[in-house]
PyMOL Python script that loads the backbone (N, CA, C, O; Angstrom):
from pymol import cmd

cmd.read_pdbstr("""\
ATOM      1  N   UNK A   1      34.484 -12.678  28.165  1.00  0.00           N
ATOM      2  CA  UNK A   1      33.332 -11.841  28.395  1.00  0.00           C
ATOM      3  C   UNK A   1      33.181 -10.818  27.276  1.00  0.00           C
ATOM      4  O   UNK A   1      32.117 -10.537  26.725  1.00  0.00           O
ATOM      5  N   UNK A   2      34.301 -10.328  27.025  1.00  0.00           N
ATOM      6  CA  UNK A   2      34.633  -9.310  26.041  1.00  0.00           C
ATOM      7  C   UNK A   2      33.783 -10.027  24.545  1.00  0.00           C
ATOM      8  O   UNK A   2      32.825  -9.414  24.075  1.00  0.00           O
ATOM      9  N   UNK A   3      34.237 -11.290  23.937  1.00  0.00           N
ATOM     10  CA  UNK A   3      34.068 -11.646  22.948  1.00  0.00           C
ATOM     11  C   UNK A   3      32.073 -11.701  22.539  1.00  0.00           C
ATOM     12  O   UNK A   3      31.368 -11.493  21.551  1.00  0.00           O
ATOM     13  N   UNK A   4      31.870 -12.105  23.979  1.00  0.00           N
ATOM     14  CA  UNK A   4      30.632 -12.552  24.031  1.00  0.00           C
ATOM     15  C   UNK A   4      29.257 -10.933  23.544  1.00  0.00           C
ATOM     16  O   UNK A   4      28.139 -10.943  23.029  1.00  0.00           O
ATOM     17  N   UNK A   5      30.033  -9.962  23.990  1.00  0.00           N
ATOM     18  CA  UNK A   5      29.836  -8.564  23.772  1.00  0.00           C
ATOM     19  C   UNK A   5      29.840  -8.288  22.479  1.00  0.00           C
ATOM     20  O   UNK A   5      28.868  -7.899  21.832  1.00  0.00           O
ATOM     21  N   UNK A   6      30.738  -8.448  22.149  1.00  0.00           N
ATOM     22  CA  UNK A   6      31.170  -8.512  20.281  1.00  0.00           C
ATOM     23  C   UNK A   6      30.129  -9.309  19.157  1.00  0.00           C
ATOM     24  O   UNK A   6      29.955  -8.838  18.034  1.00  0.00           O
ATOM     25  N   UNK A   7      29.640 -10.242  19.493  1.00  0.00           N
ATOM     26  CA  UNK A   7      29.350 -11.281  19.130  1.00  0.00           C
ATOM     27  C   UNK A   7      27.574 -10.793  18.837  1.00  0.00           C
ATOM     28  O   UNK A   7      26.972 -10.651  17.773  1.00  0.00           O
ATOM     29  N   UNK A   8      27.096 -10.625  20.307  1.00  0.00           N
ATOM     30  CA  UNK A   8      25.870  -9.743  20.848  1.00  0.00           C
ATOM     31  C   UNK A   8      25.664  -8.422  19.459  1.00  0.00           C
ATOM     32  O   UNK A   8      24.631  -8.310  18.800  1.00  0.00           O
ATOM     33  N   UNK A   9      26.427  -7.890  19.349  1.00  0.00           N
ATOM     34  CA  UNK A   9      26.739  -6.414  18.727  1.00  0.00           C
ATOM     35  C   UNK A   9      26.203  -6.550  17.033  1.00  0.00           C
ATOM     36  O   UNK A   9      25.299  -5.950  16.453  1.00  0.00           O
ATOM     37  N   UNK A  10      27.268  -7.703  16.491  1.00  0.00           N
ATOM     38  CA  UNK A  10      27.539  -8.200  15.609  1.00  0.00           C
ATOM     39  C   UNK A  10      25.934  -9.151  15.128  1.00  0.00           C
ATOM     40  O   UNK A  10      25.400  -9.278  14.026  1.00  0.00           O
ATOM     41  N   UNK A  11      25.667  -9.515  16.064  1.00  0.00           N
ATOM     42  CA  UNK A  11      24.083  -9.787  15.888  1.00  0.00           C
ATOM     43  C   UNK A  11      23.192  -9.453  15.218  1.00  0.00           C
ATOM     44  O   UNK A  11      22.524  -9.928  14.300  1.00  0.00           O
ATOM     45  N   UNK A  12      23.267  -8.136  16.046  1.00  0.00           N
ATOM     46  CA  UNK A  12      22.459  -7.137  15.442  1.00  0.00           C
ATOM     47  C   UNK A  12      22.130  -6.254  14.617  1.00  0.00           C
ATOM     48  O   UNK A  12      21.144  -5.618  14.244  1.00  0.00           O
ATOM     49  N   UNK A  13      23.584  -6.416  14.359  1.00  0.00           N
ATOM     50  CA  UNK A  13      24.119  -5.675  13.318  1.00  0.00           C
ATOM     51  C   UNK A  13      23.715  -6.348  12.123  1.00  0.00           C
ATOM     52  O   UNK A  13      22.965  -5.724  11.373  1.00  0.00           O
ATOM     53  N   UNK A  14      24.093  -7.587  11.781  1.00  0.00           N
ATOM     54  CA  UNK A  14      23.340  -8.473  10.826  1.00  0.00           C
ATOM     55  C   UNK A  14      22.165  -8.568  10.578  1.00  0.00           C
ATOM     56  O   UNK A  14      21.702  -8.646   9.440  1.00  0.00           O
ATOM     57  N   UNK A  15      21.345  -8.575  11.918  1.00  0.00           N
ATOM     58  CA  UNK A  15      19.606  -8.294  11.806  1.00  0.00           C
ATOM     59  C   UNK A  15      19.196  -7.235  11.201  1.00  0.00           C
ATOM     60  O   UNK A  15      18.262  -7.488  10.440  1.00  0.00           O
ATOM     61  N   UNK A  16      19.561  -5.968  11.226  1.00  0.00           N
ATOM     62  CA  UNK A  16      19.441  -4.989  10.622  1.00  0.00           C
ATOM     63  C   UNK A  16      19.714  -4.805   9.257  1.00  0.00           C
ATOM     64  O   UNK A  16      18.877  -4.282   8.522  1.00  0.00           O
ATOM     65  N   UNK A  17      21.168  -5.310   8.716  1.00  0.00           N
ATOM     66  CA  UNK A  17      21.706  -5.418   7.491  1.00  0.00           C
ATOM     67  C   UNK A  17      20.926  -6.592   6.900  1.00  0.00           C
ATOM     68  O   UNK A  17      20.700  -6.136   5.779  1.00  0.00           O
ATOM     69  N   UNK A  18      20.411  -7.707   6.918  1.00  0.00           N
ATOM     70  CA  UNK A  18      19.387  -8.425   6.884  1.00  0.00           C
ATOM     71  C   UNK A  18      17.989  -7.720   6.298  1.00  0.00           C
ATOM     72  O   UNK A  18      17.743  -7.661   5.094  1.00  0.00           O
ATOM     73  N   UNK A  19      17.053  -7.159   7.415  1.00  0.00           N
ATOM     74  CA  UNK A  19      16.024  -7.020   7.338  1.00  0.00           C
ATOM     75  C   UNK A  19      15.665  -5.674   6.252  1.00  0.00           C
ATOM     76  O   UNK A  19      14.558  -5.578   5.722  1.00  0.00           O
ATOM     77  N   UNK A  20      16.825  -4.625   6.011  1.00  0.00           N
ATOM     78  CA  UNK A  20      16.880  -3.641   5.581  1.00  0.00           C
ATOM     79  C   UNK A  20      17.445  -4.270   3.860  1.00  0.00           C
ATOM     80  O   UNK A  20      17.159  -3.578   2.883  1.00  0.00           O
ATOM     81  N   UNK A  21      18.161  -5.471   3.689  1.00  0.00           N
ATOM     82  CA  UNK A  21      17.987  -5.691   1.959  1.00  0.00           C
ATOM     83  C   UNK A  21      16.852  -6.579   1.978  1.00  0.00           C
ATOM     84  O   UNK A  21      16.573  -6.791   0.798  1.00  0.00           O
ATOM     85  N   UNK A  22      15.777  -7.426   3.001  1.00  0.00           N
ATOM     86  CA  UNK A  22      14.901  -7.660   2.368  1.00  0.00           C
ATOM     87  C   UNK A  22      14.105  -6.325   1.870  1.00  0.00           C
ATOM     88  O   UNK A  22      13.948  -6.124   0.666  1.00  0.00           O
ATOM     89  N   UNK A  23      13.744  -5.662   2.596  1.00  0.00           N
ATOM     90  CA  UNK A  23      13.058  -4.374   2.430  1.00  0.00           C
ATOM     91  C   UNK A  23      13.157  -3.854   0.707  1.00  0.00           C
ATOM     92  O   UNK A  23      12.293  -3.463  -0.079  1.00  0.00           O
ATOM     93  N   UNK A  24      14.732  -4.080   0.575  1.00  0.00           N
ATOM     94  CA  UNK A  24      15.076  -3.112  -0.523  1.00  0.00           C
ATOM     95  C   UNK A  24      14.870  -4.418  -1.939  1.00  0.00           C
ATOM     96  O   UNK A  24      14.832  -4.084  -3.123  1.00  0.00           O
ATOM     97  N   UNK A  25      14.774  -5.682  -1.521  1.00  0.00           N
ATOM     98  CA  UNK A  25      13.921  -6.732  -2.404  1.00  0.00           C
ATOM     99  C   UNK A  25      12.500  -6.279  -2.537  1.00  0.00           C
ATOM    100  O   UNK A  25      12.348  -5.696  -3.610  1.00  0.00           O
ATOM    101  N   UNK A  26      11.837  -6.317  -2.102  1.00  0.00           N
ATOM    102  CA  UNK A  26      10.115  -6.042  -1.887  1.00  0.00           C
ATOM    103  C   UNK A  26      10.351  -4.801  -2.436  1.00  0.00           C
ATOM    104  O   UNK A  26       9.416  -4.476  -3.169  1.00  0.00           O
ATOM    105  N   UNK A  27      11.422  -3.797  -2.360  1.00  0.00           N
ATOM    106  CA  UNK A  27      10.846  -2.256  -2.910  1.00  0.00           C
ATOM    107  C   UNK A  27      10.969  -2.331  -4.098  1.00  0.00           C
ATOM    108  O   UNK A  27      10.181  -1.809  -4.887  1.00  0.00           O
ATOM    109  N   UNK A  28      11.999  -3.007  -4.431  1.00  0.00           N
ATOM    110  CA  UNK A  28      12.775  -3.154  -6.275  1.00  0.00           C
ATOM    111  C   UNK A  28      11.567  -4.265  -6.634  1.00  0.00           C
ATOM    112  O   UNK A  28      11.606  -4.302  -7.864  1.00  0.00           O
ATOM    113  N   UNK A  29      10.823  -4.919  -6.322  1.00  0.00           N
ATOM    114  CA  UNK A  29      10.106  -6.078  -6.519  1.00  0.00           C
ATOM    115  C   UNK A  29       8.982  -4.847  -7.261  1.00  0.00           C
ATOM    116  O   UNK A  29       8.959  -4.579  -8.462  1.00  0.00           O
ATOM    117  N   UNK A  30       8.102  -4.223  -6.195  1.00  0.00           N
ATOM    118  CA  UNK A  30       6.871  -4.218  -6.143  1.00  0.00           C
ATOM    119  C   UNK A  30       6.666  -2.578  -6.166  1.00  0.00           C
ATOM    120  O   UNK A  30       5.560  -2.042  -6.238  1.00  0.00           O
ATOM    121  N   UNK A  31       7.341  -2.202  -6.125  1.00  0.00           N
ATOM    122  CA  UNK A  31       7.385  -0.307  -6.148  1.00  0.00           C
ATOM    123  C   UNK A  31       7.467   0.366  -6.912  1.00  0.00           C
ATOM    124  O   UNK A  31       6.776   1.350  -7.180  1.00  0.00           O
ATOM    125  N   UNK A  32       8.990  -0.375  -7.760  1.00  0.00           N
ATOM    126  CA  UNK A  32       9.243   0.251  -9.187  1.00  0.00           C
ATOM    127  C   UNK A  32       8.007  -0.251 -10.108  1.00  0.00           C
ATOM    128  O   UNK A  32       7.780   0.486 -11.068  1.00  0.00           O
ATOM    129  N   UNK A  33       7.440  -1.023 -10.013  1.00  0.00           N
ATOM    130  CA  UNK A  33       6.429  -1.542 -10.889  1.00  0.00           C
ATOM    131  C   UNK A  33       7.268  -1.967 -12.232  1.00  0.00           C
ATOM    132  O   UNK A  33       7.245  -1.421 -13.336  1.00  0.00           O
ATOM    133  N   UNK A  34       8.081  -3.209 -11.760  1.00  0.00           N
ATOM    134  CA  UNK A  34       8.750  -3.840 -12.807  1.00  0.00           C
ATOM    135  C   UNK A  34       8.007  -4.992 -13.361  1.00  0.00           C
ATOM    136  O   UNK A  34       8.863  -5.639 -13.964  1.00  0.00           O
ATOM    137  N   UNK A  35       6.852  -5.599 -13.478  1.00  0.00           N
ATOM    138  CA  UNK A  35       5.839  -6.479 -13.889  1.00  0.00           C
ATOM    139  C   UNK A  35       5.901  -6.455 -15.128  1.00  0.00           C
ATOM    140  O   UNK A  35       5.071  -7.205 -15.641  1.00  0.00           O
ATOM    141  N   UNK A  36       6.737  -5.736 -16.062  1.00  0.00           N
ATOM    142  CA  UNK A  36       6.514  -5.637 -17.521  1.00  0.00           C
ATOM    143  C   UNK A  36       7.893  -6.668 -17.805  1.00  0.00           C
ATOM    144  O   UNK A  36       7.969  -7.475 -18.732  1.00  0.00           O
ATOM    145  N   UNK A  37       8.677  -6.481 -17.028  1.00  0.00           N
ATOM    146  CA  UNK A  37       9.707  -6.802 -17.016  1.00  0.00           C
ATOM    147  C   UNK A  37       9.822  -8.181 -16.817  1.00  0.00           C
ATOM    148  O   UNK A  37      10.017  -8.690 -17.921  1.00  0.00           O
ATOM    149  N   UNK A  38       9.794  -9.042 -15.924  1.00  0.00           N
ATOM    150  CA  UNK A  38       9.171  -9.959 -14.954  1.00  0.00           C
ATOM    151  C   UNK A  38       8.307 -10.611 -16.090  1.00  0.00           C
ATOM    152  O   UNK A  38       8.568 -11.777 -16.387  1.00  0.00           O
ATOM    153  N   UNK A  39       7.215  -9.899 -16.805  1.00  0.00           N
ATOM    154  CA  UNK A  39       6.326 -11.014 -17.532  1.00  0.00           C
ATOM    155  C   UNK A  39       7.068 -11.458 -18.758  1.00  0.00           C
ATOM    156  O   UNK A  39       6.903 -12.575 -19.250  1.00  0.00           O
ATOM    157  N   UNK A  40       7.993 -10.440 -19.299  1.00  0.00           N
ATOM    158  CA  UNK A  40       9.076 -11.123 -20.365  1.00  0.00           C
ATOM    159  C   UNK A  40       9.952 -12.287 -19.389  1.00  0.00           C
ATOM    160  O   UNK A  40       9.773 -13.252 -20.133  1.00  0.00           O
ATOM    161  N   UNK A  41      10.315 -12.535 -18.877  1.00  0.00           N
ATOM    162  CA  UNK A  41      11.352 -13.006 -18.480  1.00  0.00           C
ATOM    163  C   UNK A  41      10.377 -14.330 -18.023  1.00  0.00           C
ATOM    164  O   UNK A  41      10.970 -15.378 -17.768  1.00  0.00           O
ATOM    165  N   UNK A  42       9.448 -14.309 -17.955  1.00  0.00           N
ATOM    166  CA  UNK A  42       8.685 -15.575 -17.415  1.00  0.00           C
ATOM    167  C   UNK A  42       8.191 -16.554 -18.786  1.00  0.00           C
ATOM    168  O   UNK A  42       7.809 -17.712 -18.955  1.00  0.00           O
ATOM    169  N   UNK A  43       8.528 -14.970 -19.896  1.00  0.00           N
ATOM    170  CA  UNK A  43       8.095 -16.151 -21.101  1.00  0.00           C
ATOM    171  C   UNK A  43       8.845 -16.793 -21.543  1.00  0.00           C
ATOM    172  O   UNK A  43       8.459 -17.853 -22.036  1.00  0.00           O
ATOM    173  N   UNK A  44      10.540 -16.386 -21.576  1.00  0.00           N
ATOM    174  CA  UNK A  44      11.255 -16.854 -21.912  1.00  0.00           C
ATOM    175  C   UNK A  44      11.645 -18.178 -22.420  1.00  0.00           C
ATOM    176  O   UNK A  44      11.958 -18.392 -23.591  1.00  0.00           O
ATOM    177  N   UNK A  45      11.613 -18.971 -21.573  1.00  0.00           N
ATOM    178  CA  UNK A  45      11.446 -20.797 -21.615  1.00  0.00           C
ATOM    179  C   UNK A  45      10.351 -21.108 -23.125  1.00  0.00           C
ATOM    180  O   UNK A  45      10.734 -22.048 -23.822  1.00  0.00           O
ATOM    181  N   UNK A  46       9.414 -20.565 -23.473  1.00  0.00           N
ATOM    182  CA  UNK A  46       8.317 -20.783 -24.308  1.00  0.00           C
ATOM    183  C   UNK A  46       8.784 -19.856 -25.863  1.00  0.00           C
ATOM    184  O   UNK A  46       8.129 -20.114 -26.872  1.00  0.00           O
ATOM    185  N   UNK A  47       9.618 -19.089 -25.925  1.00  0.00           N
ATOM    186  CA  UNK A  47      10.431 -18.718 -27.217  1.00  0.00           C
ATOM    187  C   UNK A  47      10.762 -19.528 -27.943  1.00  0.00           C
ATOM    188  O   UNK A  47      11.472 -20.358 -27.374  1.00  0.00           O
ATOM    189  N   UNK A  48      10.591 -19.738 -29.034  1.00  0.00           N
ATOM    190  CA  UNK A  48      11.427 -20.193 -30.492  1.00  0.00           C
ATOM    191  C   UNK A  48      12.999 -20.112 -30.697  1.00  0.00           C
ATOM    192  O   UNK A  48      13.840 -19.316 -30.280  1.00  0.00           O
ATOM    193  N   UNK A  49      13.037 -20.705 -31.118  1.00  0.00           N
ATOM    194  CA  UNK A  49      14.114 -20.484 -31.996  1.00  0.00           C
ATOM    195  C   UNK A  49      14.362 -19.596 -33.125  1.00  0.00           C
ATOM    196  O   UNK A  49      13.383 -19.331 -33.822  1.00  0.00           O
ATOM    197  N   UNK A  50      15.651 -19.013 -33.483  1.00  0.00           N
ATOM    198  CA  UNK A  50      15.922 -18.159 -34.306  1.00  0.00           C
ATOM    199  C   UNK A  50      14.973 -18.779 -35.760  1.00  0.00           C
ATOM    200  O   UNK A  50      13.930 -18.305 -36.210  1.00  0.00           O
ATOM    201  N   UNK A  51      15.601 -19.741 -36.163  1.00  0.00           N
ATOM    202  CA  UNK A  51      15.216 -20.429 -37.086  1.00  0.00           C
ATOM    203  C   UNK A  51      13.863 -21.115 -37.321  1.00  0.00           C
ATOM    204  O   UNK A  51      13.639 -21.485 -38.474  1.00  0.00           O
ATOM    205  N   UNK A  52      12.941 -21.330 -36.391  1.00  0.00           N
ATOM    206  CA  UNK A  52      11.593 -21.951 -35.722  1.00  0.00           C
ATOM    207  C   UNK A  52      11.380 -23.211 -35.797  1.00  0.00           C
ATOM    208  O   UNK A  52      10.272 -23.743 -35.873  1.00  0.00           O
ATOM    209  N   UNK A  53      13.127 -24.101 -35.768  1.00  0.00           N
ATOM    210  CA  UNK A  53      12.851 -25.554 -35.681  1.00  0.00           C
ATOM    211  C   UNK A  53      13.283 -26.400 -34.373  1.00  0.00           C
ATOM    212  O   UNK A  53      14.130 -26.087 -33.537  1.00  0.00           O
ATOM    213  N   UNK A  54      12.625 -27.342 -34.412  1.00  0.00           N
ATOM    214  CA  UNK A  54      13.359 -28.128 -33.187  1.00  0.00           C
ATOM    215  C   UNK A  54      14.820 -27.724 -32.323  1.00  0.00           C
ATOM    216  O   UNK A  54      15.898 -27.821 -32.909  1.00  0.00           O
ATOM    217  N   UNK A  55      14.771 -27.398 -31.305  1.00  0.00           N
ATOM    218  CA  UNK A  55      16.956 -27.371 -30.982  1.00  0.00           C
ATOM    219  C   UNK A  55      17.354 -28.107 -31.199  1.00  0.00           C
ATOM    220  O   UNK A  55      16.704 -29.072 -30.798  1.00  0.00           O
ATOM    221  N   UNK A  56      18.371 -28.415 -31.785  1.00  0.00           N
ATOM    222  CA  UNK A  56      19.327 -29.495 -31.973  1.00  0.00           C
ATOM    223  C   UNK A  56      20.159 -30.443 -31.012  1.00  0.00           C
ATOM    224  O   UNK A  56      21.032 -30.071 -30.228  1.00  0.00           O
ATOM    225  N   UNK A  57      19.702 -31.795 -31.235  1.00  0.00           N
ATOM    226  CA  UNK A  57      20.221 -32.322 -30.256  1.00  0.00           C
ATOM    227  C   UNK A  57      22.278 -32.984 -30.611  1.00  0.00           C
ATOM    228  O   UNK A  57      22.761 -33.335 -31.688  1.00  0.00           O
ATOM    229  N   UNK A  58      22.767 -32.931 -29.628  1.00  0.00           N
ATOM    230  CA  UNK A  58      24.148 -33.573 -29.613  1.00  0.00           C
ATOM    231  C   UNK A  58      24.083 -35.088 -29.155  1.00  0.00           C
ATOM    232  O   UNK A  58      24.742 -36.031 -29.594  1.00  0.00           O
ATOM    233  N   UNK A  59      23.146 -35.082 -28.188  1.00  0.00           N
ATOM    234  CA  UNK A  59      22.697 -36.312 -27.668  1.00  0.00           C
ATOM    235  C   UNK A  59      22.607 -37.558 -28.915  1.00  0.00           C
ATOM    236  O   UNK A  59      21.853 -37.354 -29.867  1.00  0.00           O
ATOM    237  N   UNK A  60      23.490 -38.962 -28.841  1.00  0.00           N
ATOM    238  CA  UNK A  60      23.208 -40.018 -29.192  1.00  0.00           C
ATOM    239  C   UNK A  60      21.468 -40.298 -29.234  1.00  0.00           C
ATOM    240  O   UNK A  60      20.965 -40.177 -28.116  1.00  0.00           O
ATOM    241  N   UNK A  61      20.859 -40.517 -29.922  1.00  0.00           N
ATOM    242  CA  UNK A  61      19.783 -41.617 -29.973  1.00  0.00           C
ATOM    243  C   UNK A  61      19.874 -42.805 -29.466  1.00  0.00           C
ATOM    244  O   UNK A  61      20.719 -43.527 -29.993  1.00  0.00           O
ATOM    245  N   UNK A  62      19.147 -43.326 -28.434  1.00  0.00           N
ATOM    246  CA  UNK A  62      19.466 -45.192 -28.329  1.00  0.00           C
ATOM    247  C   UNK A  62      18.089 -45.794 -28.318  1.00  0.00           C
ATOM    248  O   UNK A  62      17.068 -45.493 -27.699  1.00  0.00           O
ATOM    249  N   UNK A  63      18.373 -46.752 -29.206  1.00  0.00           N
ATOM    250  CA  UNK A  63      17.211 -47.526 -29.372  1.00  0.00           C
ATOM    251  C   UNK A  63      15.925 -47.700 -30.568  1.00  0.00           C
ATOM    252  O   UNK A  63      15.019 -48.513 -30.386  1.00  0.00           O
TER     253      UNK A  63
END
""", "prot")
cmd.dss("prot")
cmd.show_as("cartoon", "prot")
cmd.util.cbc("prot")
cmd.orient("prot")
């Protein structure tokens, strides 16, 4: 009976610890107004190279 109490407690406790770091996602998301940040990091993939040629492959050729 005891455990089942614990368990109950522990629940809720998680729901709370849960719902309170989404909160603190959405605040760090959308509050600080980090969008400057965020739009570098989205370009990333589309950067050059140091050098501005192809990456180099290790990969065999076949065929």
């Amino acid at each position: 009976m005891a455990i089942a109490f614990i368990f109950n407690d522990l629940s809720s406790v998680m729901t709370v610890v849960s719902l309170t770091t989404f909160i603190g996602i959405l605040w760090w998301t959308f509050v600080l107004n980090r969008s400057a940040d965020f739009d570098e990091a989205a370009h990333l993939p589309f950067a050059d190279d140091a050098d501005g040629g192809p990456p180099s492959s290790t990969e065999n050729k076949h065929g």
